[in-house]
Backbone as CSV, one residue per row, in Angstrom:
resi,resn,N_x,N_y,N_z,CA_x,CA_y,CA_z,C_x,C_y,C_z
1,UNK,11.326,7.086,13.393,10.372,7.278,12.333,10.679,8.600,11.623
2,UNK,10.401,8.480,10.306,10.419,10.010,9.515,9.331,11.042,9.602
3,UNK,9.995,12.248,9.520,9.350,13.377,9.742,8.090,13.059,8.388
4,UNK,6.993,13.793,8.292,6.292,14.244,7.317,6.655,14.468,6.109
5,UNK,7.933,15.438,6.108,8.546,16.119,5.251,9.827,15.088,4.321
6,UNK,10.412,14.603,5.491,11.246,13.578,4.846,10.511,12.066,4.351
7,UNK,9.184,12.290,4.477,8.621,11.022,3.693,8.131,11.341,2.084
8,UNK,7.400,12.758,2.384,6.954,13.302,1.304,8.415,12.903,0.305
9,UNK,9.595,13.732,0.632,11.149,13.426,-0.048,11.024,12.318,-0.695
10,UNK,11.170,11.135,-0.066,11.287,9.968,-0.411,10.240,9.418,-1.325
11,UNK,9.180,9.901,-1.064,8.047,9.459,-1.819,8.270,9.985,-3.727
12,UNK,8.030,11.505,-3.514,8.989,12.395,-4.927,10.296,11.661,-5.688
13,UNK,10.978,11.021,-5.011,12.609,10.498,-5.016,11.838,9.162,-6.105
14,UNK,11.097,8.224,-5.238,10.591,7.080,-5.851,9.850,7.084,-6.698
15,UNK,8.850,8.072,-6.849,8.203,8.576,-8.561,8.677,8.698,-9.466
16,UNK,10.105,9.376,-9.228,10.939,9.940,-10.253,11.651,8.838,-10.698
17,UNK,11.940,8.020,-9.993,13.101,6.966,-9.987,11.876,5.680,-11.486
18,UNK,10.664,6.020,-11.192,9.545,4.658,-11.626,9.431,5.481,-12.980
19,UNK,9.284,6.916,-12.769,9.139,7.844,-13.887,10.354,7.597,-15.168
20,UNK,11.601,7.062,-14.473,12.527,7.160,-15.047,12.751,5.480,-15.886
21,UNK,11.990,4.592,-15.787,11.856,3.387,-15.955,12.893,2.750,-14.914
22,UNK,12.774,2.965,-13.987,13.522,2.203,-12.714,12.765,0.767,-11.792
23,UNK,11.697,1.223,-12.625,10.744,0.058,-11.389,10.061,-0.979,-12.752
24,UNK,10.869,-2.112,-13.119,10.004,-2.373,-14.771,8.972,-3.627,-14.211
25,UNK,8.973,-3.925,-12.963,7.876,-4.969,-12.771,7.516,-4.319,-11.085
26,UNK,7.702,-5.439,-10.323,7.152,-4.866,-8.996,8.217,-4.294,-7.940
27,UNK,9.328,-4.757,-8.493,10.682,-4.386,-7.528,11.374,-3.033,-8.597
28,UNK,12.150,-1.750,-7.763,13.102,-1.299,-8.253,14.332,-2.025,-8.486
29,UNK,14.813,-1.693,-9.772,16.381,-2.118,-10.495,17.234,-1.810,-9.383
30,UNK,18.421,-2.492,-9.499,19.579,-2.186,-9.100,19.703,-0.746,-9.060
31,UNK,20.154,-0.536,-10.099,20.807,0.923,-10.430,19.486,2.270,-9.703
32,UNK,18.411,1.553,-10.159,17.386,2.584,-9.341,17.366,2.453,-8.110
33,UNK,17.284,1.239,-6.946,18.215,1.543,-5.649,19.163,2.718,-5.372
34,UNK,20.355,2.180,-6.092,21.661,3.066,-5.729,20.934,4.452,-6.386
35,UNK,20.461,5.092,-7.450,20.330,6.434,-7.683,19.376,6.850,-6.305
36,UNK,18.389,6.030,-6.036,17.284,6.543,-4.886,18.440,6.553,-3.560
37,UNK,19.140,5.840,-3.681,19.679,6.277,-2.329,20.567,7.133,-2.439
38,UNK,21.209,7.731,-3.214,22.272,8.830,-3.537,21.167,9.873,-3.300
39,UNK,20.587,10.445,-4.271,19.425,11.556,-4.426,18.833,11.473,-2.809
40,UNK,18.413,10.740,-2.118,18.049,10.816,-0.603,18.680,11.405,0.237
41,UNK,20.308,11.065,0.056,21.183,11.440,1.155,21.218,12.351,0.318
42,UNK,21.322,12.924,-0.670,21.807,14.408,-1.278,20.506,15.559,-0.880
43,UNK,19.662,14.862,-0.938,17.975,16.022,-0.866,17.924,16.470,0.656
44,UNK,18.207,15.035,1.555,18.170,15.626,3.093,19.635,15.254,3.688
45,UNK,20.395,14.777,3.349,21.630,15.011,4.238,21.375,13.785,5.261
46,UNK,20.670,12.575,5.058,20.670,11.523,5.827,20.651,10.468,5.154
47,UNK,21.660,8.926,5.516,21.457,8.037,4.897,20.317,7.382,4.947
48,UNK,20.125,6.719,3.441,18.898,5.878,3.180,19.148,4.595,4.352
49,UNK,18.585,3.999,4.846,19.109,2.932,5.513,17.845,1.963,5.826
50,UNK,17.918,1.033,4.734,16.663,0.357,3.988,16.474,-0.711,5.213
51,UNK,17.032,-1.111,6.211,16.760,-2.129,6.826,16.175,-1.498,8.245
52,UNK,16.189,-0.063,8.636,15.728,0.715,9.407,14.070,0.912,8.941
53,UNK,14.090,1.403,7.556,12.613,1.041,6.890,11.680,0.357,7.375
54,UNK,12.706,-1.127,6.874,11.919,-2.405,7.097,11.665,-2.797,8.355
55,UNK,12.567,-2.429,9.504,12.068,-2.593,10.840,11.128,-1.862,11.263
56,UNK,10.528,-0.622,11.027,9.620,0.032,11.401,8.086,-0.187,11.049
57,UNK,8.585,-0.288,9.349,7.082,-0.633,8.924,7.558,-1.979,8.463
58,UNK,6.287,-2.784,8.518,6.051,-4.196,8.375,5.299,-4.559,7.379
59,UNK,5.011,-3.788,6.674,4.144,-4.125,5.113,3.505,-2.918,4.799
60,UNK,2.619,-3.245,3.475,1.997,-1.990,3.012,0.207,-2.578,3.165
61,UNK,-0.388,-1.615,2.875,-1.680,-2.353,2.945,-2.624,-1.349,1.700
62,UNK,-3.371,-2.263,0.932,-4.072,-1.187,-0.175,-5.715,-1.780,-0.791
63,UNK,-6.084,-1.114,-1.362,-7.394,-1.542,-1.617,-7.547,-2.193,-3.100
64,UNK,-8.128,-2.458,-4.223,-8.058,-2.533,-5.335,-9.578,-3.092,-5.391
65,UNK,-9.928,-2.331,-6.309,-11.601,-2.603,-7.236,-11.378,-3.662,-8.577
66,UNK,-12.025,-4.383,-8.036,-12.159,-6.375,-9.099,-13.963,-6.433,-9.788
67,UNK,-13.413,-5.929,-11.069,-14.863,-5.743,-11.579,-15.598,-7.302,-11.665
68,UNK,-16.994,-7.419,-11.165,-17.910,-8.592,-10.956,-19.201,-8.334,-11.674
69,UNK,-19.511,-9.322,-11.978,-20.934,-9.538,-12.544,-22.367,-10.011,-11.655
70,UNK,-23.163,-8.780,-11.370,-24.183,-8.989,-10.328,-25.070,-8.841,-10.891
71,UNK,-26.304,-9.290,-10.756,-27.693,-9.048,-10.764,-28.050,-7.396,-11.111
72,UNK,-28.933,-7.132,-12.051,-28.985,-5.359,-11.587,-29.541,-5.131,-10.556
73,UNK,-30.431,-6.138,-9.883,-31.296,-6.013,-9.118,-30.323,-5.646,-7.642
74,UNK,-29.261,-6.587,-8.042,-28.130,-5.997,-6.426,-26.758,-5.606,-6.976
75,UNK,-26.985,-4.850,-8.037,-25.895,-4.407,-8.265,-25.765,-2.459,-7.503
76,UNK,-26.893,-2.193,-7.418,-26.301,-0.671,-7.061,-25.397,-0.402,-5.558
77,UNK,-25.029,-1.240,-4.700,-23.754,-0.807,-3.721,-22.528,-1.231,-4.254
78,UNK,-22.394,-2.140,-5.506,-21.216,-2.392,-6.254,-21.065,-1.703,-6.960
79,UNK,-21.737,-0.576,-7.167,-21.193,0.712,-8.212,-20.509,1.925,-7.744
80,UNK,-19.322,1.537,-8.009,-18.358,2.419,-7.509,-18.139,3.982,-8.241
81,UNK,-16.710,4.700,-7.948,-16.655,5.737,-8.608,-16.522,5.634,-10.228
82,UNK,-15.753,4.345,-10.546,-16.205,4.378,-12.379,-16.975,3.513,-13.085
83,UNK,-18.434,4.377,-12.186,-19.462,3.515,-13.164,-19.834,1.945,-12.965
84,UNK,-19.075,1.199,-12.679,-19.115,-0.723,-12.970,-19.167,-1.259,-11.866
85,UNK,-19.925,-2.176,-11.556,-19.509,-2.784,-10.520,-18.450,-3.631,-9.973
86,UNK,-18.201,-3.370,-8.933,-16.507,-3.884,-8.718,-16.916,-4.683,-6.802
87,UNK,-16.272,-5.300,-7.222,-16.059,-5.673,-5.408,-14.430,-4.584,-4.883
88,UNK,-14.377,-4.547,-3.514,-13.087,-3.473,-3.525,-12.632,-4.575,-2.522
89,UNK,-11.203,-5.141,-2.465,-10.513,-6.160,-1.680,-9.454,-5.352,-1.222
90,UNK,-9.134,-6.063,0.056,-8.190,-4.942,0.878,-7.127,-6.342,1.156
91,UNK,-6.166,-6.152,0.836,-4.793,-6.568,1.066,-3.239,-5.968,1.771
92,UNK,-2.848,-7.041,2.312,-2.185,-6.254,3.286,-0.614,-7.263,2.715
93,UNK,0.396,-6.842,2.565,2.282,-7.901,2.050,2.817,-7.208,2.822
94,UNK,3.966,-8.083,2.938,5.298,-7.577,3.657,5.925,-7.452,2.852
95,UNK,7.595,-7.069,2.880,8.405,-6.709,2.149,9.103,-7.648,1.758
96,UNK,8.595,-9.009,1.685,9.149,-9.818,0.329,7.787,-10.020,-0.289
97,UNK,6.792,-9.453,-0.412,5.914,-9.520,-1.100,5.166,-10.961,-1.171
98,UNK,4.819,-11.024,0.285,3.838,-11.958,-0.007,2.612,-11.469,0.964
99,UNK,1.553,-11.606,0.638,0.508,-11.428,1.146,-0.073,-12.442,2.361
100,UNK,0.074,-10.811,3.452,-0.122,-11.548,4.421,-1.579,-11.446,5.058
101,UNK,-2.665,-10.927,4.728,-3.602,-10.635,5.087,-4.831,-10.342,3.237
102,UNK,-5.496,-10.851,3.576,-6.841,-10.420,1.836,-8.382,-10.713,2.254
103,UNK,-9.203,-9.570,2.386,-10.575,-10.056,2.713,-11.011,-9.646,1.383
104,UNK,-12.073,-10.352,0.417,-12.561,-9.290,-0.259,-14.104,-9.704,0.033
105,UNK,-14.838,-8.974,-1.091,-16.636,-9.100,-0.707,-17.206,-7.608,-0.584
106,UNK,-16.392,-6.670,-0.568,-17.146,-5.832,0.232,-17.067,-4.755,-1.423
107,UNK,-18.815,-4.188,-1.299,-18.774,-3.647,-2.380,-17.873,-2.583,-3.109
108,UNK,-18.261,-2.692,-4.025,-17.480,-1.324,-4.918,-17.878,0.140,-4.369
109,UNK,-19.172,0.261,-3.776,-19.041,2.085,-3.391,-18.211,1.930,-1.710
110,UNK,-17.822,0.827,-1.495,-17.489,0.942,-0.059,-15.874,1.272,-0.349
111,UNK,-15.688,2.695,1.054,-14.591,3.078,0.914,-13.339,2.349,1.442
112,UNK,-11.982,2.376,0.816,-10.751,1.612,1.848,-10.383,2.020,3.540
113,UNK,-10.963,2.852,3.793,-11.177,3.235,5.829,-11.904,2.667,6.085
114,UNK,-13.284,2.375,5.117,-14.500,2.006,6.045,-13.666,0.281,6.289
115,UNK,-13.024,-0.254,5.062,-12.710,-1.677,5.049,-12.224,-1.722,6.163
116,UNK,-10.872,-0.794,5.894,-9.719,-1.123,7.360,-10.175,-0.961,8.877
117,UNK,-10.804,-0.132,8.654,-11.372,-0.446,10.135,-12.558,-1.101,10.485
118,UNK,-13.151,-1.749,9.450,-13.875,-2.640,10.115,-12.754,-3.794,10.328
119,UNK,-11.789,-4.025,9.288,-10.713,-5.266,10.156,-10.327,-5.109,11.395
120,UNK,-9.730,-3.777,11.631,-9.443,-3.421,13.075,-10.726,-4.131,14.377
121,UNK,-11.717,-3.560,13.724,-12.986,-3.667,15.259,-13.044,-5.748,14.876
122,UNK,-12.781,-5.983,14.101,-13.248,-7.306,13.940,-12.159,-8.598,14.387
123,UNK,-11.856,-9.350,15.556,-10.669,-9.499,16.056,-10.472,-11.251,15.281
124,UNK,-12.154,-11.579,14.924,-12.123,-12.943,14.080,-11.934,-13.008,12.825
125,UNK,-10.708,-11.987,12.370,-10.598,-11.720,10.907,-9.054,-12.150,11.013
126,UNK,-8.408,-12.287,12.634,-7.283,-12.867,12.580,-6.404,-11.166,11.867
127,UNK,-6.363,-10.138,11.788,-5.603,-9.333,10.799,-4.446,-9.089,11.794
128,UNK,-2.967,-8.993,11.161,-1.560,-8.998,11.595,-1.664,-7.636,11.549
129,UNK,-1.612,-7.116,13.308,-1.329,-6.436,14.150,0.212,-6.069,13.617
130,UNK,0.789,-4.925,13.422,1.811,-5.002,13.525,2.126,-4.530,15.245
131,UNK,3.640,-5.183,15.679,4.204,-4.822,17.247,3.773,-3.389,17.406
132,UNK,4.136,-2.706,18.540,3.889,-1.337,19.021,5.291,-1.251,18.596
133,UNK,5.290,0.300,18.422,6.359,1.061,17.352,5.927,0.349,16.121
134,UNK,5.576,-0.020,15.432,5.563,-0.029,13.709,4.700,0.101,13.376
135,UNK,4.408,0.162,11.814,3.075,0.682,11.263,3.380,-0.064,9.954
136,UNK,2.316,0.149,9.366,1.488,-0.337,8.043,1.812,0.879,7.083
137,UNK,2.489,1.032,5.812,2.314,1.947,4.920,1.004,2.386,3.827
138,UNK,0.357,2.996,4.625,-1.104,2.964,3.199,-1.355,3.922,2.398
């Protein structure tokens, strides 16, 4: 697994690379690959080695606010930080991008920890455990 420091790297590396129009839909370009992996091994002196990645972590997992139309009467726990009511859905893909896990329902002021770990305590939600040694990118 990577240090702290060498994730932060990588993380900077891939901004720059999206900054640079490298990422024009959901995947990086070719050419933005090969520059992210040059600039990697040049910043820390270790190869990128994308299939080491992918064995460790097993997907990403994220939240996203889906604006809904409620009652005013039950709209105030769907009012999130901008103003509107939103439901907030927590989704979890692997790295061919398909979604392997999606609960939604849960209001807009509710935070993405409070979600994830109520999946965690909840074992009839079925949520993909990743093996011991790997993790979830969030």
């Amino acid at each position: 697994m990577w240090e702290p420091h060498i994730v932060n790297i990588f993380c900077d590396i891939c901004i720059k690379e999206i900054d640079n129009g490298g990422k024009s839909k959901s995947h990086f370009t070719k050419e933005a690959w090969k520059s992210l992996v040059e600039t990697f091994g040049r910043e820390t002196g270790r190869a990128y080695e994308y299939n080491k990645l992918k064995n460790d972590c097993i997907g990403a997992i994220d939240g996203v606010h889906v604006p809904v139309c409620i009652s005013p009467l039950e709209a105030i726990p769907y009012i999130g930080r901008k103003g509107i009511p939103t439901q907030n859905v927590m989704a979890a893909c692997d790295f061919d991008m398909r979604f392997t896990f999606c609960w939604a329902g849960w209001e807009g002021s509710a935070h993405d920890t409070r979600i994830f770990y109520a999946v965690l305590r909840d074992p009839t939600l079925n949520f993909p455990h990743p093996p011991d040694g790997n993790l979830y990118n969030l």
